[in-house]
C-alpha positions in Angstrom: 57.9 20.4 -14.4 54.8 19.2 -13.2 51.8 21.8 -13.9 50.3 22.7 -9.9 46.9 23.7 -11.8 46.3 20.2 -13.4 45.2 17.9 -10.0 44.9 15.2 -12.0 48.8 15.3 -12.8 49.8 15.3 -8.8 51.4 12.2 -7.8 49.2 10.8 -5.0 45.6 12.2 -6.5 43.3 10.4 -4.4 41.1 8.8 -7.7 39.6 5.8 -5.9 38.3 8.4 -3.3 37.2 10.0 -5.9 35.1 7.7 -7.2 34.2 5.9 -4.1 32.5 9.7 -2.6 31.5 10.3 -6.3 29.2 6.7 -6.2 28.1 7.4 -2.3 27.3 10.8 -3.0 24.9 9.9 -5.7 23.3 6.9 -4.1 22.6 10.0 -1.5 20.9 12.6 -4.3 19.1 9.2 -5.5 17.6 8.5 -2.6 16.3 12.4 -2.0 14.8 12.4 -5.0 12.9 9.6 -4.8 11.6 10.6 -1.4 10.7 14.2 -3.0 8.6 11.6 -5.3 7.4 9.8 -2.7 6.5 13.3 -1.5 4.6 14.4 -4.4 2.7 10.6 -4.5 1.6 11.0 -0.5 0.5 14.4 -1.1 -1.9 13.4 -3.5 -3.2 10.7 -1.8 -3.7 12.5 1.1 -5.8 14.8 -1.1 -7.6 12.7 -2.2 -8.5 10.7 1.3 -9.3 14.1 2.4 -11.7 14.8 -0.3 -13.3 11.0 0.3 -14.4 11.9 3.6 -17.3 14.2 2.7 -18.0 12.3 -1.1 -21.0 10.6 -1.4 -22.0 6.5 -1.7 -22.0 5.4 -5.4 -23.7 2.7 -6.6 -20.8 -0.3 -7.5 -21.9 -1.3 -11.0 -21.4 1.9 -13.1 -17.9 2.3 -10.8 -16.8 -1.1 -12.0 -18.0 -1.1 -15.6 -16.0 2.7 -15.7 -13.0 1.0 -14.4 -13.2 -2.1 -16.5 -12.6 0.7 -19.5 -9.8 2.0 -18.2 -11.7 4.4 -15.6 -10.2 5.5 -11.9 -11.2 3.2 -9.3 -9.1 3.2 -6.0 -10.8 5.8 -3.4 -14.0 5.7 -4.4 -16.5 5.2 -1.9 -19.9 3.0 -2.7 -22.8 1.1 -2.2 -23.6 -2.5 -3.0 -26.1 -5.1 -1.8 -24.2 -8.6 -1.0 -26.3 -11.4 -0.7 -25.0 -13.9 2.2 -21.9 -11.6 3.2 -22.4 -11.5 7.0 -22.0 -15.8 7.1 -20.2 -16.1 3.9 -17.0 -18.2 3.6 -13.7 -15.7 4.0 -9.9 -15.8 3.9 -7.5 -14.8 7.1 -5.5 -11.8 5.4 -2.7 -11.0 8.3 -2.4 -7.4 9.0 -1.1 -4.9 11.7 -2.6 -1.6 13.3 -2.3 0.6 15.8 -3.7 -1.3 18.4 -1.6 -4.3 17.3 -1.6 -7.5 15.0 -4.4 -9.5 14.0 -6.5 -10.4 10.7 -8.8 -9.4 8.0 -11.7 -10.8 6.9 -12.0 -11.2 3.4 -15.3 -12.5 1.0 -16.3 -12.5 -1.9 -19.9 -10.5 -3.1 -21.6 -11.1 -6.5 -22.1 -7.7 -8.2 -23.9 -6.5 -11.3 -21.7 -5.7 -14.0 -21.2 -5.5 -17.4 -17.4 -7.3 -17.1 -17.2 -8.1 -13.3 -19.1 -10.8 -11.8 -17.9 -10.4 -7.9 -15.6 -8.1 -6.2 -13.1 -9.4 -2.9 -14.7 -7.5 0.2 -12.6 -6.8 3.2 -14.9 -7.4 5.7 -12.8 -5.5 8.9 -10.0 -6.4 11.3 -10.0 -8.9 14.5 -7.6 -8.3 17.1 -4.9 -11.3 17.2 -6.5 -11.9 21.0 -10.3 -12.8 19.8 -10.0 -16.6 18.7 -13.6 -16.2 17.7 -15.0 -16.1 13.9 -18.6 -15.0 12.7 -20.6 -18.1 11.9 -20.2 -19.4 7.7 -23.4 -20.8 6.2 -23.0 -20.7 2.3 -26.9 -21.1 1.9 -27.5 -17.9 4.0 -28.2 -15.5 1.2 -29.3 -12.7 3.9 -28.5 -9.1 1.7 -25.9 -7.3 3.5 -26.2 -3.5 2.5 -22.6 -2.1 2.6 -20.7 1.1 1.9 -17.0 1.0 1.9 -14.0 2.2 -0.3 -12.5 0.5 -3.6 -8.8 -0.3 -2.6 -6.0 -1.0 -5.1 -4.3 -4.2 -3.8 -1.1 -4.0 -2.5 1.7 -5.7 -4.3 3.6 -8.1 -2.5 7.5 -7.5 -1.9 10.5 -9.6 -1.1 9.8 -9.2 2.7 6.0 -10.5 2.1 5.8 -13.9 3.1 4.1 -16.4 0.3 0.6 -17.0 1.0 -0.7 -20.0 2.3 -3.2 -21.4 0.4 -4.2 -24.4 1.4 -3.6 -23.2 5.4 -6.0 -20.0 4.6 -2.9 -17.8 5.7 -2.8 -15.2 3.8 -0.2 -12.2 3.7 -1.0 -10.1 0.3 -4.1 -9.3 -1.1 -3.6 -11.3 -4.9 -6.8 -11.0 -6.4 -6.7 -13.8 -8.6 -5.6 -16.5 -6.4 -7.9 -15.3 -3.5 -11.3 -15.5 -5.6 -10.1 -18.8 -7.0 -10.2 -19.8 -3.6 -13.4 -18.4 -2.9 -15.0 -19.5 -6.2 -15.8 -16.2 -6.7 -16.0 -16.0 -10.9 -14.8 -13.2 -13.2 -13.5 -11.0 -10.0 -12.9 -7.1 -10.1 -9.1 -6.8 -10.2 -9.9 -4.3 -7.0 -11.0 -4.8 -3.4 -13.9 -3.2 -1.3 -13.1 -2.4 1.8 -16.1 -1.6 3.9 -16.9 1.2 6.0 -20.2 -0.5 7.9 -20.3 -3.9 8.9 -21.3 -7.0 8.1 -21.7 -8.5 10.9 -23.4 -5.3 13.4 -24.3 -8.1 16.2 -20.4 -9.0 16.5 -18.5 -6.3 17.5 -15.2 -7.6 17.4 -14.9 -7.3 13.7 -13.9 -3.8 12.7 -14.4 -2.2 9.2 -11.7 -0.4 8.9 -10.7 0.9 5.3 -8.4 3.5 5.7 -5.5 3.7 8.4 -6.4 6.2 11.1 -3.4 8.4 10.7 -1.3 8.2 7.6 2.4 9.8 8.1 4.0 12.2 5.6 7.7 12.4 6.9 8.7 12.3 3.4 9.9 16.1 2.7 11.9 15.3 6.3 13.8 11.8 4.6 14.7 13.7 1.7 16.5 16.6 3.2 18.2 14.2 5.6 20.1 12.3 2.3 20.2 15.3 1.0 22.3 16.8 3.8 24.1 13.6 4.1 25.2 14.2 0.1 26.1 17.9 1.0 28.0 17.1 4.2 29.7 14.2 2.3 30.9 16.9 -0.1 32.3 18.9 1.9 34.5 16.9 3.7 35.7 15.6 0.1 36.6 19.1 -0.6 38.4 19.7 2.7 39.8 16.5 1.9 40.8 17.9 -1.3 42.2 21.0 -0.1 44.3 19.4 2.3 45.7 17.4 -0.2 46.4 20.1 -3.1 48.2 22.6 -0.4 50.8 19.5 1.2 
């Protein structure tokens, strides 16, 4: 006689449901969880921003030899001295803001440092509408005092599209290859983004080192997939139920 307690021993258990809801439902808890970290990795940063705001300019030399020995560098704000950066030569890094697409400026500065020669500075954002560049002389050395933010680079992903090179087009910010191209020599593996501008006279370029707003829906996506798992759950178990009392 077949045992009514043992499911498993019903003709007709539904296994491949089983399994199939069993795979879906934790793809679902996957998916909370990592927005829960991405929760926990926003939070900080927005701390952090927050607590940028009111910190003061450091000089760039100390930050960079601290970092070069394994030191924090991203969100720092400071102070350099670049020699020629209002008409210096620069690389078209595509980007998109609030307002719309366009492109950032970016150059190289020579620093003092005990490892880092130069450090990449994103000079601002152009609207995609202004065809117009600042002026490049290479033998202007005019000192450009700045203050910005040290940035990370972002790594590229699959949907990044390669940068061009040779056609200055440029869609991620890869150190290496971008201070090749600038002939900028032993580069900080970071990028200043500056807060004042280069270029005052031209007001079309826009510093612009941090986003204006920065979302934090992330508590919000991880409840949603983590109701999705629960509700998935449930109807498996009134699946279930359905099937153990036919």
């Amino acid at each position: 006689m077949t045992d009514r307690t043992d499911p498993s021993s019903r003709k007709g258990f539904p296994l491949g449901l089983t399994i199939a809801t069993l795979i879906a439902a934790g793809i679902l808890v996957w998916l909370g969880a990592w927005q829960m970290q991405r929760l926990a990795w926003k939070t900080d940063l927005l701390g952090r921003i927050a607590a940028l705001q009111a910190a003061p300019a450091r000089p760039l030399g100390p930050v960079l030899d601290s970092l070069a020995q394994g030191g924090q560098g991203d969100f720092i704000r400071v102070k350099v001295e670049c020699p020629g950066l209002g008409a210096a030569p620069y690389l078209e890094l595509y980007s998109v803001r609030e307002s719309g697409a366009g492109l950032r400026l970016i150059s190289a500065c020579a620093v003092e440092s005990a490892t880092y020669r130069s450090i990449l500075v994103d000079r601002g954002f152009i609207a995609d509408v202004i065809s117009a560049r600042p002026q490049v002389n290479p033998a202007d050395r005019t000192p450009v005092a700045l203050v910005g933010v040290l940035r990370s680079p972002d790594k590229a992903t699959f949907v990044t599209p390669p940068n061009d090179v040779a056609g200055n087009h440029w869609y991620s910010r890869d150190v290496p290859a971008m201070a090749a191209r600038l002939q900028a020599t032993a580069p900080a593996p970071i990028i200043l983004a500056a807060e004042t501008s280069s270029n005052p006279g031209w007001q079309a370029l826009k510093p612009e080192p941090l986003p204006a707003e920065i979302p934090n829906r992330h508590l919000e996506y991880a409840l949603t997939w983590f109701g999705l798992a629960g509700a998935l759950a449930a109807v498996y178990a009134a699946m279930l139920w359905r099937w153990w009392k036919a």
